[in-house]
SEKOL-916718 format. One record per residue (C-alpha): x, y, z; residue in three letters; residue number from 1. Coordinates in Angstrom, 3 decimals. Layout:
! residues N
(tordo (X, Y, Z), Ala, NUM)
...
END
This chain:
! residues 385
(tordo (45.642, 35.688, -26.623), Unk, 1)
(tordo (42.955, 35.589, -23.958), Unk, 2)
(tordo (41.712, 37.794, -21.140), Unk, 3)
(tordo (40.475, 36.514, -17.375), Unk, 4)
(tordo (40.766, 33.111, -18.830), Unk, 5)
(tordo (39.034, 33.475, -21.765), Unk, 6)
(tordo (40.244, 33.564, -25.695), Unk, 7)
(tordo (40.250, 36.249, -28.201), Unk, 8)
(tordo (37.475, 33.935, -30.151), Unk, 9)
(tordo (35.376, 33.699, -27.289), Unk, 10)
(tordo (35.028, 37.198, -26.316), Unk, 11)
(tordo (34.635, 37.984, -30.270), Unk, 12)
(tordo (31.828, 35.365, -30.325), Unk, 13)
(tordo (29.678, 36.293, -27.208), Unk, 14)
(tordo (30.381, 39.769, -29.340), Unk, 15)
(tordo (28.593, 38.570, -31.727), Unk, 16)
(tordo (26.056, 36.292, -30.153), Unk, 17)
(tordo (24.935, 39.742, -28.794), Unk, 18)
(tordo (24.944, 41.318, -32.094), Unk, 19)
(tordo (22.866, 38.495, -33.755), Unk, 20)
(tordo (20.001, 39.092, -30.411), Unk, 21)
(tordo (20.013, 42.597, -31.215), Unk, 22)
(tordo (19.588, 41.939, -35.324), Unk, 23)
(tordo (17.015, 39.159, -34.630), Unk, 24)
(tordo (14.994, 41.447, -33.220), Unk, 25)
(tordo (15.430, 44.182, -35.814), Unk, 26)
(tordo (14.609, 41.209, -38.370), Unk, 27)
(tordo (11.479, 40.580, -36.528), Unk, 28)
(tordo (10.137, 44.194, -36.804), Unk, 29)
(tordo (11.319, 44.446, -40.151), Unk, 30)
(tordo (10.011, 41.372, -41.492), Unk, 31)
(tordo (13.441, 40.588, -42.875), Unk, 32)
(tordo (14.652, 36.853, -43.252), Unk, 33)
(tordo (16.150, 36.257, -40.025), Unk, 34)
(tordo (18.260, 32.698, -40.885), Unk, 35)
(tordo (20.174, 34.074, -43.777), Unk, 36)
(tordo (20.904, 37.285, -42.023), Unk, 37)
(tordo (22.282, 35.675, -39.009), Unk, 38)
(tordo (23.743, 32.837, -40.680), Unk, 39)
(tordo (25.675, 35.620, -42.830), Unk, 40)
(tordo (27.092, 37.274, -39.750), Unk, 41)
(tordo (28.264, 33.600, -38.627), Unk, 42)
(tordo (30.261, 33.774, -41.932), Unk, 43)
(tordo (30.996, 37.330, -40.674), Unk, 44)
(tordo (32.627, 36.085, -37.707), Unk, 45)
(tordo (34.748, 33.236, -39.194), Unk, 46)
(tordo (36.323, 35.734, -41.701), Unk, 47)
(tordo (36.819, 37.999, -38.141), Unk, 48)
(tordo (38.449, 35.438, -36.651), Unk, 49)
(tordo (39.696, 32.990, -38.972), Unk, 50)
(tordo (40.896, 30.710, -35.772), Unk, 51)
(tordo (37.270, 30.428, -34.532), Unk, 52)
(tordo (36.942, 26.167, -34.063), Unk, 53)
(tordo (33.400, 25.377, -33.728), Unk, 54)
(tordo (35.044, 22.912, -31.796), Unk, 55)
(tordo (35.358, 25.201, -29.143), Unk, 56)
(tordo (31.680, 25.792, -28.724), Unk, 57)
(tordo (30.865, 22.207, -28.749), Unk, 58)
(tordo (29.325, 22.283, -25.344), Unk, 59)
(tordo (26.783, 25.401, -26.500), Unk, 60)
(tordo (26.110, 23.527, -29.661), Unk, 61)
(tordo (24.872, 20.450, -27.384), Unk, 62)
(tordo (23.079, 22.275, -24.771), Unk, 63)
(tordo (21.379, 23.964, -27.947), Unk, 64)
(tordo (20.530, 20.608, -29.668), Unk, 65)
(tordo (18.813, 19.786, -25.982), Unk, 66)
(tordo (16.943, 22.657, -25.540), Unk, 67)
(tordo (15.916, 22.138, -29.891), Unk, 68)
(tordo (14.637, 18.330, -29.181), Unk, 69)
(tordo (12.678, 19.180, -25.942), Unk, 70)
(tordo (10.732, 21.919, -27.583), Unk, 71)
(tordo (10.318, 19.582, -30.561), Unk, 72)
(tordo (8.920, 16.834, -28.530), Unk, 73)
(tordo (6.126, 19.548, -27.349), Unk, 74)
(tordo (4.799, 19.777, -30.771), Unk, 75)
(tordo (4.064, 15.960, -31.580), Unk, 76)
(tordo (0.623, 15.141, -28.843), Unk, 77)
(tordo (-0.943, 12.609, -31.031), Unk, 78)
(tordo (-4.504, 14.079, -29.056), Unk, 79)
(tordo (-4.052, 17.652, -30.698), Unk, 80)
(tordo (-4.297, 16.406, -33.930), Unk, 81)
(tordo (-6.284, 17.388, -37.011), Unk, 82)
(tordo (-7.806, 15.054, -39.714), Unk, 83)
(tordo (-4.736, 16.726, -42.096), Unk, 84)
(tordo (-2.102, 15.401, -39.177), Unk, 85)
(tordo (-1.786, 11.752, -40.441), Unk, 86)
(tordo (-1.749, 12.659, -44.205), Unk, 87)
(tordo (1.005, 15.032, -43.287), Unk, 88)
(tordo (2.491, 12.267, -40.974), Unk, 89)
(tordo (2.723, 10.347, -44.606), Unk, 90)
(tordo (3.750, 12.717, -46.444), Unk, 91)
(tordo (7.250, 13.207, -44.205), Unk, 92)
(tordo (7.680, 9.501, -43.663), Unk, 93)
(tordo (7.532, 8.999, -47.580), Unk, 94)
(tordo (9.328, 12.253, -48.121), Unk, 95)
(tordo (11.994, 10.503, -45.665), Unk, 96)
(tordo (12.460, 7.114, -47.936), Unk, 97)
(tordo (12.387, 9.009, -51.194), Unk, 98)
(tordo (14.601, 11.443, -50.081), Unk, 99)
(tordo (17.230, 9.105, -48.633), Unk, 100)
(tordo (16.883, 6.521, -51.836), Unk, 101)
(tordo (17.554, 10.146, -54.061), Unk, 102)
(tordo (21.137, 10.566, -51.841), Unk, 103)
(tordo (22.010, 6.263, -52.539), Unk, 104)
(tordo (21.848, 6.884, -56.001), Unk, 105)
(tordo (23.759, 10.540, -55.705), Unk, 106)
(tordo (26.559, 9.110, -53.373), Unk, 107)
(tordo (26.464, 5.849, -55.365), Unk, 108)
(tordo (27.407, 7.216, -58.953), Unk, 109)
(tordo (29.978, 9.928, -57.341), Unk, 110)
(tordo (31.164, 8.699, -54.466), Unk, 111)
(tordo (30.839, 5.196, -54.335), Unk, 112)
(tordo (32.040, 2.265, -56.763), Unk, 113)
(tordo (29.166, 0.376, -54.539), Unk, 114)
(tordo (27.202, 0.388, -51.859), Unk, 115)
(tordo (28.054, -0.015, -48.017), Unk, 116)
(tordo (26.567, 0.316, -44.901), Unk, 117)
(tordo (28.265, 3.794, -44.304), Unk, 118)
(tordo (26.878, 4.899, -47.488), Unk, 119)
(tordo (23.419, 3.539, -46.954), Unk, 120)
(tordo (23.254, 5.583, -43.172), Unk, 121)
(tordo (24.748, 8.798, -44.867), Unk, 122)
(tordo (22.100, 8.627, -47.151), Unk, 123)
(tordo (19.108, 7.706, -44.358), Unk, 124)
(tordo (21.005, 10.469, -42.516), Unk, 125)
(tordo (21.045, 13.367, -45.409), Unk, 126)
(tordo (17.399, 11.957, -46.313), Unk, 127)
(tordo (16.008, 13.083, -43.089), Unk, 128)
(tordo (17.885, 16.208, -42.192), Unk, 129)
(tordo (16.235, 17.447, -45.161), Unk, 130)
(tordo (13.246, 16.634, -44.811), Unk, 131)
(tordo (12.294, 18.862, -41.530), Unk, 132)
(tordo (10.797, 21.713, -42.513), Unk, 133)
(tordo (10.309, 24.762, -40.064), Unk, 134)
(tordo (7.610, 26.936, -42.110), Unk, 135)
(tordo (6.768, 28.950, -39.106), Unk, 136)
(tordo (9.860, 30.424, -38.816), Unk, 137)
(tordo (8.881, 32.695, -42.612), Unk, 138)
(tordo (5.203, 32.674, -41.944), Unk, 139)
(tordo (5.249, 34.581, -38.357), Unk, 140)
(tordo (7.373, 37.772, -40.740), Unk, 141)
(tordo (3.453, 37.651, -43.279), Unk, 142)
(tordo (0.427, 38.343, -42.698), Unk, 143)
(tordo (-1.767, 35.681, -43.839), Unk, 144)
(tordo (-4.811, 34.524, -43.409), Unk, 145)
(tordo (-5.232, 31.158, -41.845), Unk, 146)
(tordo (-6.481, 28.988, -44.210), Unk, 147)
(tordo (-6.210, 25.679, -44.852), Unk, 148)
(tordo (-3.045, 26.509, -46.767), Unk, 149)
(tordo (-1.699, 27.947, -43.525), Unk, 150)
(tordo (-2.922, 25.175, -41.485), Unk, 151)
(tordo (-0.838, 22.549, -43.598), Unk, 152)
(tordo (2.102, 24.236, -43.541), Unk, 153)
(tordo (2.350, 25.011, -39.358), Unk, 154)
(tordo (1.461, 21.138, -39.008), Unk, 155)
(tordo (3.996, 20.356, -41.068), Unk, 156)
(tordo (6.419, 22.476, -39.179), Unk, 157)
(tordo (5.232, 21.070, -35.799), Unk, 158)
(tordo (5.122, 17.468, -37.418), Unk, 159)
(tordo (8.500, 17.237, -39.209), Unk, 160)
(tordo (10.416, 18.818, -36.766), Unk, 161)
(tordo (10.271, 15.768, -33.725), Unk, 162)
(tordo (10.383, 13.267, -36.702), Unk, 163)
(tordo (13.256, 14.039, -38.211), Unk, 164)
(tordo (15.030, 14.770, -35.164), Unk, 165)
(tordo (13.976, 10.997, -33.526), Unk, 166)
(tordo (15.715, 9.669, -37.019), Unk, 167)
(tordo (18.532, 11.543, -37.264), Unk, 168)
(tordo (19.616, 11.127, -34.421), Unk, 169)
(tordo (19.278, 7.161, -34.077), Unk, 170)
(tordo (21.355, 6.772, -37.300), Unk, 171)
(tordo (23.872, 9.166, -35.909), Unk, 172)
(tordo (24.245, 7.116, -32.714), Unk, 173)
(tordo (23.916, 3.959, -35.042), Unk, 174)
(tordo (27.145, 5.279, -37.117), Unk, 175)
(tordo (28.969, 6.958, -34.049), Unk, 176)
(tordo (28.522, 3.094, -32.602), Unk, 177)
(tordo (30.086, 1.427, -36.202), Unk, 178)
(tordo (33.334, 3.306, -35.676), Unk, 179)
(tordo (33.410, 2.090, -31.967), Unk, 180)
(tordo (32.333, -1.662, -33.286), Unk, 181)
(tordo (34.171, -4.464, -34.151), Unk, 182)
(tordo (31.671, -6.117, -36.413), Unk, 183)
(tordo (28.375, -5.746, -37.498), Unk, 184)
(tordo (26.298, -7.556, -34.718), Unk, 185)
(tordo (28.264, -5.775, -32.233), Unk, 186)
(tordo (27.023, -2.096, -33.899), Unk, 187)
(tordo (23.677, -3.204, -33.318), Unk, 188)
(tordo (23.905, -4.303, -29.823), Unk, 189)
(tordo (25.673, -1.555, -28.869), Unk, 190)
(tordo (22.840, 0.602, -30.554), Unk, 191)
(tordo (20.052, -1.103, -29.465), Unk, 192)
(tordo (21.649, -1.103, -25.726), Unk, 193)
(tordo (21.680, 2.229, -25.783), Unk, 194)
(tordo (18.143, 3.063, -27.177), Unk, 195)
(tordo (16.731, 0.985, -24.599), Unk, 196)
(tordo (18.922, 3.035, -22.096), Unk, 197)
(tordo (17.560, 6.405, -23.542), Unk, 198)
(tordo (14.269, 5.090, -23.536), Unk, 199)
(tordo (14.084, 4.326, -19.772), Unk, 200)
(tordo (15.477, 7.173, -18.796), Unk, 201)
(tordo (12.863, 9.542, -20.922), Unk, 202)
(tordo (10.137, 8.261, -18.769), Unk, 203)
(tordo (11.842, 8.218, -15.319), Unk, 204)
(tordo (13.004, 11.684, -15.665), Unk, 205)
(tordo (9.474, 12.732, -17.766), Unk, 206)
(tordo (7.550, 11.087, -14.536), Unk, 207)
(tordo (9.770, 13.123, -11.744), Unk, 208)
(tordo (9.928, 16.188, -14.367), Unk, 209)
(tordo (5.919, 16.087, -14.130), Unk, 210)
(tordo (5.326, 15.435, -10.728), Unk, 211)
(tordo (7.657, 18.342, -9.922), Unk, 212)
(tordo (6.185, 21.124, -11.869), Unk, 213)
(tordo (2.639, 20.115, -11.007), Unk, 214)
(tordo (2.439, 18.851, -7.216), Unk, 215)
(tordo (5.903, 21.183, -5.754), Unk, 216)
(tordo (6.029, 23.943, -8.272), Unk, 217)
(tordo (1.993, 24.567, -9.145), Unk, 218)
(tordo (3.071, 24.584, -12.747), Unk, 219)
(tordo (5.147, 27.969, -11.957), Unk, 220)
(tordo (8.645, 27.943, -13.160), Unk, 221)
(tordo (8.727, 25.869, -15.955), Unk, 222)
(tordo (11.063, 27.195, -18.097), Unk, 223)
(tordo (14.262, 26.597, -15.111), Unk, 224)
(tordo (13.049, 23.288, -14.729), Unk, 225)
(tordo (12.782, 22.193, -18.034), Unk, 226)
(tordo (16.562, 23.345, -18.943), Unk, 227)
(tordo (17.868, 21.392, -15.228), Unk, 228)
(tordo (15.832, 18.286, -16.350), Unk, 229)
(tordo (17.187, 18.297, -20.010), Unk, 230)
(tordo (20.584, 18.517, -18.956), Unk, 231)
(tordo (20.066, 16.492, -16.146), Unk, 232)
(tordo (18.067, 13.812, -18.567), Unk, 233)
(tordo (21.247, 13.643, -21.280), Unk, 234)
(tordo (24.218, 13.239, -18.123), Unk, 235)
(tordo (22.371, 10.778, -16.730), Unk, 236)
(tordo (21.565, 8.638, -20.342), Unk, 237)
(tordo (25.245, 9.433, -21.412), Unk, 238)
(tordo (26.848, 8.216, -18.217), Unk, 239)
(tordo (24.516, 5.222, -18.288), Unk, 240)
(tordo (25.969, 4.131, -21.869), Unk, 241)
(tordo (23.071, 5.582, -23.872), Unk, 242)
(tordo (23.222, 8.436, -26.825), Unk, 243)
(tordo (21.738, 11.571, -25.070), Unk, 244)
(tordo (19.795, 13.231, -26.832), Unk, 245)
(tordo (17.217, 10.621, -27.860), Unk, 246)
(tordo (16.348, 10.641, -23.966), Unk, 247)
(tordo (15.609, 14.353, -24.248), Unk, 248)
(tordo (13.032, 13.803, -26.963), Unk, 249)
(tordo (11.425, 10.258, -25.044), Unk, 250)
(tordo (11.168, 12.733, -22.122), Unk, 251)
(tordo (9.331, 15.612, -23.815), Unk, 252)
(tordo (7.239, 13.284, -25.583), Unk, 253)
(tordo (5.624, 11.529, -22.466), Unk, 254)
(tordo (5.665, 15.161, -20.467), Unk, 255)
(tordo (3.761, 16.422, -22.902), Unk, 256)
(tordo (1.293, 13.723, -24.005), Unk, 257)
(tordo (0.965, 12.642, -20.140), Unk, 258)
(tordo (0.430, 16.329, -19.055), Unk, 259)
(tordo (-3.492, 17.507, -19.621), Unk, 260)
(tordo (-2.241, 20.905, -19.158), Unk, 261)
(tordo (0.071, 22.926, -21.365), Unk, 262)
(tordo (2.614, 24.980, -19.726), Unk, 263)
(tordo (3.366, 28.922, -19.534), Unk, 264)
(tordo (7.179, 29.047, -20.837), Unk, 265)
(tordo (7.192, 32.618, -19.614), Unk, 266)
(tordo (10.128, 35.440, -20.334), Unk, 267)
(tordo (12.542, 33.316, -19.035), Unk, 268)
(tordo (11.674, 30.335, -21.842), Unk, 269)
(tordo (11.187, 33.263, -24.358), Unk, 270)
(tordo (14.513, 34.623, -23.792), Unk, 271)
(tordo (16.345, 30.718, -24.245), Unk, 272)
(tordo (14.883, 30.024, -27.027), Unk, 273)
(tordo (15.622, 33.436, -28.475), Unk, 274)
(tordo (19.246, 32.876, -27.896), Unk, 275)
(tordo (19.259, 29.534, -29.245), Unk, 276)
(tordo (17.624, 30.238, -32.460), Unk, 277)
(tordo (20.766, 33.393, -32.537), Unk, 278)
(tordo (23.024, 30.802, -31.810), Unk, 279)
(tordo (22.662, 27.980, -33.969), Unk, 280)
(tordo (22.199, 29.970, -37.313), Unk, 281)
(tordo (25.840, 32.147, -36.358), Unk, 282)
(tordo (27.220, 28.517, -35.855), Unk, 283)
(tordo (26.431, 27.140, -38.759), Unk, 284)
(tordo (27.422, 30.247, -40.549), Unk, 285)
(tordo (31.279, 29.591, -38.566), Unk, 286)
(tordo (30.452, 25.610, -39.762), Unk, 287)
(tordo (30.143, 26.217, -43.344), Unk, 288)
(tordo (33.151, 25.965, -45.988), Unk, 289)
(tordo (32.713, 26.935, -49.371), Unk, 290)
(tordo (34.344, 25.363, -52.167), Unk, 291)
(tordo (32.998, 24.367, -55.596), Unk, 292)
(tordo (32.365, 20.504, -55.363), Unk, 293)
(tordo (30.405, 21.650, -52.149), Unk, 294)
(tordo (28.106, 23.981, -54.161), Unk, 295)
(tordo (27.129, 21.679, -56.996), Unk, 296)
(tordo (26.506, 18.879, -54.331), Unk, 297)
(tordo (24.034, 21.329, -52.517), Unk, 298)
(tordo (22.436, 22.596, -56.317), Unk, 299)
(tordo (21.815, 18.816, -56.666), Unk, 300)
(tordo (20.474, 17.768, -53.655), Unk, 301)
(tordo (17.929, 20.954, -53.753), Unk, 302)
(tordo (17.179, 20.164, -57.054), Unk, 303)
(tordo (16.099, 16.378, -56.156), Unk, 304)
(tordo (14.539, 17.661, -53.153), Unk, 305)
(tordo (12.242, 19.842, -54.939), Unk, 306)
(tordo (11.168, 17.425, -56.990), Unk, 307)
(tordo (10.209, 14.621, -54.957), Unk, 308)
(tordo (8.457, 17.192, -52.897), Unk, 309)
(tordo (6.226, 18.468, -55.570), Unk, 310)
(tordo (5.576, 14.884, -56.673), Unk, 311)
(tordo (4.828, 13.776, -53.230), Unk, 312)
(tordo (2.411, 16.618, -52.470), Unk, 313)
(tordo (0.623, 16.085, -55.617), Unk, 314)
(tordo (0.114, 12.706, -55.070), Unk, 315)
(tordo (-0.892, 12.945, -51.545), Unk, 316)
(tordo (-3.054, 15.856, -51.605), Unk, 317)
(tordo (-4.242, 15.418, -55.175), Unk, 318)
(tordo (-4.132, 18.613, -57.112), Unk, 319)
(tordo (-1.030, 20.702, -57.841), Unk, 320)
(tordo (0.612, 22.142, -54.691), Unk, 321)
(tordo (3.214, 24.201, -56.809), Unk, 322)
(tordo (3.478, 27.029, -53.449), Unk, 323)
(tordo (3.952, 24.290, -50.360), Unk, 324)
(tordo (6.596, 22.692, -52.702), Unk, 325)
(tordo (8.946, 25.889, -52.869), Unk, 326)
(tordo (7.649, 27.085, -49.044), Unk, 327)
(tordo (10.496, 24.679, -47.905), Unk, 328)
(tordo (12.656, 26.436, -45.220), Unk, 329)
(tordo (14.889, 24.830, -43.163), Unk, 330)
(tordo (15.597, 26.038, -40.036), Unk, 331)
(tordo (16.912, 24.855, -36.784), Unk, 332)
(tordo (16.727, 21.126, -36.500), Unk, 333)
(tordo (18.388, 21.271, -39.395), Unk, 334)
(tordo (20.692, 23.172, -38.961), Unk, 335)
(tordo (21.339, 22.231, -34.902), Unk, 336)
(tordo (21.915, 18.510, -36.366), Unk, 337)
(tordo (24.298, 19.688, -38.986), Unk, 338)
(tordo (26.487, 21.755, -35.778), Unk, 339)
(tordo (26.065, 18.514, -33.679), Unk, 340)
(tordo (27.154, 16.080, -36.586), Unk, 341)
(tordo (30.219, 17.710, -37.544), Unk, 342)
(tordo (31.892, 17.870, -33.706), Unk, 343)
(tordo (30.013, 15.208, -32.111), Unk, 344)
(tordo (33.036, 12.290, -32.719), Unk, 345)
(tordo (36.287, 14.036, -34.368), Unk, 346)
(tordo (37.102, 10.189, -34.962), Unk, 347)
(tordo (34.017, 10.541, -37.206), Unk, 348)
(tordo (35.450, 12.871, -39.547), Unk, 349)
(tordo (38.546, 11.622, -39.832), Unk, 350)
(tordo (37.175, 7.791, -40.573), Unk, 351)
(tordo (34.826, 9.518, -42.837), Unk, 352)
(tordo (36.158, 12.582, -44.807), Unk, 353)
(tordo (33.372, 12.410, -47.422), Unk, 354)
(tordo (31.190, 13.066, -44.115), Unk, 355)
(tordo (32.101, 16.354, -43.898), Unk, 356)
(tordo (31.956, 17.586, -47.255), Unk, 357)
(tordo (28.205, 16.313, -47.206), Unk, 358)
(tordo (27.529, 18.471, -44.057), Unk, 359)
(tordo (29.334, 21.378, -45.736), Unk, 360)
(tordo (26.189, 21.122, -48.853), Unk, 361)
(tordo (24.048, 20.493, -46.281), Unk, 362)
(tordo (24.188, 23.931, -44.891), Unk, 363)
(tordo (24.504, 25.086, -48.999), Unk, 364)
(tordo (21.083, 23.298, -48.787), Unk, 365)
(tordo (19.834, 25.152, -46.112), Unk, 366)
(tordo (20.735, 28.480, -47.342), Unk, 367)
(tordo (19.151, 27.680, -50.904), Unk, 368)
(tordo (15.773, 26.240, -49.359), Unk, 369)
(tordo (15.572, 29.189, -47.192), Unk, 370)
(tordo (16.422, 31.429, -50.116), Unk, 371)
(tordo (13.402, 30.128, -52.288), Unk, 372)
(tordo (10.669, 30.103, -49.636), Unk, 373)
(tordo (11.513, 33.491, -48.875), Unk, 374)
(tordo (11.400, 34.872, -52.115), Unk, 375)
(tordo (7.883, 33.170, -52.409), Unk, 376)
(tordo (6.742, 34.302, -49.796), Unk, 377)
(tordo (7.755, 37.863, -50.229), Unk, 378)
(tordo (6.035, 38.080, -53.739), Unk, 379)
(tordo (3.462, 35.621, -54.215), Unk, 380)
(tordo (1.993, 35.294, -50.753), Unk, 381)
(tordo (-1.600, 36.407, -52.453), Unk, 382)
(tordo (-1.774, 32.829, -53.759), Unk, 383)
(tordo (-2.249, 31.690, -50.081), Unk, 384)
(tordo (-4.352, 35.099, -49.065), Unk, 385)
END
């Protein structure tokens, strides 16, 4: 059924989209956790309407993914740093490798009779989804002090975040380009090709972005521009045979390292990235389907996770960091990566059914991380007072 053009599910999700604005800010004031509640009413809506294809919103969840990597990018200015930023650095890089060997040896011995090249990119892939971290997102709803507690866990969040995303999103275009590939070397090329592509573009749009916004615009306006560039940055890469997004975050990076000024987002940037936050939480509630083998795959990978992250952090940091290893939310890089991966390529899903059930204990993941450092943080957030 649709109305002026538009379907049933469409109307019932811009419904909604409202609805989740309206409870995000109630969740604010409250100090309630604001993923889980809005990633609930996602689930909300899918029961709703049970013919809701996230599909169908595949240009929102893009444009959101954009909008995710440029901010990201405005995080990681290597001149802001702290002496804590290259331990932390470490401690996500390693996090990364351990992580991803954890998911070889998960897929291999129930999944796989051996390992392939698909198998060793799903894990990199699951690896580093799961490693971003987005602490900030629990810490703004608490009062506490800011100690050096505080200070590890906001660099983490403003470390991980660009990291991860830079990653993910080359082995994504790396698998996207197997399915497309003939043979091996011609994966490569047609990866590397494209990198190269993003690359370029990053800086030629980052210089013009710049030079805009400082010598035409006096640095007013910057939230308009920033969402014409980012769209204009991934057309231009995509049309150009390059991977999109990856020339989103190169262009943030060197706009923000190059720039000896930051910039005033203003209302306008405050209201985007309200509605994107809204958004990509009710889409991966819609994403999500629950089934058994789903949940114990999501148990096990938090599980492993939480152990390699307490071992790490004790190694690293050298005395027993039992709160920063449960204060593991996941927020919207993961959870934007998990929308993007699962309607990027249909072709993907079909080649790889096993791909999807992964992303569906992904999101598990998410909800379980989130669960925990909640929870801490409700009751024990004395122990970083």
């Amino acid at each position: 059924m649709e109305y002026f053009g538009m379907s049933l599910e469409g109307l019932a999700f811009i419904l909604f989209l409202l609805i989740g604005y309206w409870t995000l800010g109630i969740s604010r004031a409250k100090k309630l956790p604001e993923p889980i509640i809005l990633f609930i009413l996602g689930v909300a809506l899918k029961l709703f309407m049970p013919g809701l294809d996230l599909l169908l919103l595949f240009p929102f969840i893009l444009i959101a993914l954009l909008l995710l990597v440029f901010d990201a990018g405005a995080h990681f200015v290597p001149n802001k740093f702290t002496p804590h930023s290259l331990l932390i650095s470490e401690f996500i890089i390693y996090s990364i490798f351990v992580n991803s060997a954890f998911f070889v040896l998960l897929l291999h011995f129930t999944f796989f009779y051996k390992v392939t090249f698909f198998s060793m990119m799903l894990s990199l892939l699951l690896g580093t989804m799961v490693s971003a971290c987005s602490q900030f997102e629990i810490l703004r709803g608490f009062k506490i002090k800011r100690n050096r507690l505080y200070g590890l866990t906001v660099q983490e969040d403003h470390l991980s975040n660009p990291i991860v995303l830079l990653i993910s999103l080359t082995i994504l275009s790396v698998i996207t380009a197997s399915i497309k590939a003939t043979s091996m070397s011609d994966t490569m090329v047609m990866s590397l090709s494209g990198l190269l592509v993003d690359v370029a573009v990053g800086v030629f749009l980052g210089i013009m972005m710049l030079s805009l916004i400082v010598r035409v615009f006096k640095r007013k306006h910057v939230a308009p521009i920033t969402v014409i560039f980012t769209l204009l940055c991934f057309g231009l890469s995509y049309a150009l045979k390059g991977y999109g997004p990856i020339s989103v975050l190169v262009m943030s990076l060197f706009f923000h390292n190059v720039s000896t000024k930051e910039h005033d987002m203003g209302e306008f940037g405050t209201f985007v990235s309200n509605i994107v936050y809204v958004f990509v939480f009710l889409a991966m509630g819609i994403l999500v389907e629950w089934s058994i083998v789903g949940v114990i795959i999501a148990l096990a990978m938090a599980a492993g996770y939480l152990l390699i992250r307490y071992l790490l952090l004790n190694l690293l940091f050298r005395h027993s960091m039992a709160f920063l290893t449960l204060d593991c939310p996941k927020g919207l890089a993961l959870g934007a990566l998990a929308c993007f991966a699962a309607v990027m390529d249909p072709s993907l899903l079909f080649a790889y059914p096993l791909f999807k059930l992964l992303l569906m204990s992904t999101v598990i993941f998410f909800m379980i991380c989130t669960s925990i450092s909640y929870s801490v943080n409700l009751f024990g957030k004395e122990i970083i007072d």
